[in-house]
C-alpha positions in Angstrom: 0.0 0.0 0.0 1.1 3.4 -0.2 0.4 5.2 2.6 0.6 9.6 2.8 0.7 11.2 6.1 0.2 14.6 6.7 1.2 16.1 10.0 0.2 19.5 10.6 -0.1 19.5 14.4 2.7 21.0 16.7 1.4 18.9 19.7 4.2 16.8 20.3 2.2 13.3 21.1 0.7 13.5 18.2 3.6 14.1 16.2 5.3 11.3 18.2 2.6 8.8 17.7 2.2 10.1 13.3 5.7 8.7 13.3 5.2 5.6 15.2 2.6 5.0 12.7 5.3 6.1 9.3 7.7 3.9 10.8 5.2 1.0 11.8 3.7 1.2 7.5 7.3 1.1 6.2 7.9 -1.7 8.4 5.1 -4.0 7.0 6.3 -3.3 3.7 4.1 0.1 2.8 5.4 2.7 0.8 5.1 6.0 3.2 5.9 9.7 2.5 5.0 12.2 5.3 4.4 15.8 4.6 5.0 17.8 7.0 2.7 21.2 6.9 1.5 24.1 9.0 3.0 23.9 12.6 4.1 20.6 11.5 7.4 21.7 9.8 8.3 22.3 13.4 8.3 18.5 14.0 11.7 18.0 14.7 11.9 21.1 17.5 9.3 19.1 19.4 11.8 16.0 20.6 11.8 15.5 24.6 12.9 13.3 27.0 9.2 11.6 26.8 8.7 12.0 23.2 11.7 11.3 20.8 10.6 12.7 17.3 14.2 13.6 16.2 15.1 9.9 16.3 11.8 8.8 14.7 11.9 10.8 11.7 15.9 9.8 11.3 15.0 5.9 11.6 12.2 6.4 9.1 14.4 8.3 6.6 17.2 5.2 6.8 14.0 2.7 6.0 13.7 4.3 2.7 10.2 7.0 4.0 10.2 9.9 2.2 10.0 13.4 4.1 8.5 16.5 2.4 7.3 20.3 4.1 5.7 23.0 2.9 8.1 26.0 1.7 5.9 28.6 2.3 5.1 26.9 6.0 9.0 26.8 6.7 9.6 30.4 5.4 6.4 31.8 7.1 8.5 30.8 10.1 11.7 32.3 8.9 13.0 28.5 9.3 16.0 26.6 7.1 15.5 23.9 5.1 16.7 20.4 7.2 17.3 17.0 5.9 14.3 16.2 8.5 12.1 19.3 6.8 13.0 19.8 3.3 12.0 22.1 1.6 8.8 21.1 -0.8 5.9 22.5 -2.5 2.3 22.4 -3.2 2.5 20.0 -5.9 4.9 17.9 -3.9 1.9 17.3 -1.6 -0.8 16.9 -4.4 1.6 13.7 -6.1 1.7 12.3 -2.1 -2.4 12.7 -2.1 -3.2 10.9 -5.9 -0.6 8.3 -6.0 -1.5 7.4 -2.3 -4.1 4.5 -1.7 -4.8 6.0 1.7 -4.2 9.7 3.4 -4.4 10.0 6.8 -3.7 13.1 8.8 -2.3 14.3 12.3 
């Protein structure tokens, strides 16, 4: 299946458990790509002692997920590019939504 996850929350649980979920999909065999919108793009400033996004989002880039953010969210925030937020677009997010078989968002 190919699975697209869109996080737009900046609630760190629910960040925490969205990649739980990417990481689960990719490891049953799924195809995942996770974009990363809104307050979302501000995923990887959420990691705490309880809640270890950083290390989430790395393992699911080494099992082959794909990571996109919005642009405009991560300049709206006057935010850098990171290989945990790239830098994406609009039409990056409408591929993720047609070629997907399911979208689910957090």
């Amino acid at each position: 299946m190919k699975l697209g996850i869109v996080i737009y929350s900046d609630d760190a649980e629910t960040v925490w458990n969205a990649c739980r979920l990417a990481n689960f999909s990719l490891n049953k065999g799924d195809q995942v790509s996770v974009f990363l919108m809104a307050k979302g793009v501000e995923a990887e400033l959420l990691s705490n002692e309880k809640y270890d996004i950083t290390n989430l989002l790395e393992k699911f880039i080494s099992l082959k997920g794909q990571i996109y953010a919005c642009g405009t969210c991560i300049k709206v925030r006057n935010k850098n590019a990171t290989e945990l937020c790239p830098m994406s677009s609009m039409s990056d997010l409408y591929d993720i939504i047609s070629e997907s078989d399911k979208i689910i968002s957090f």
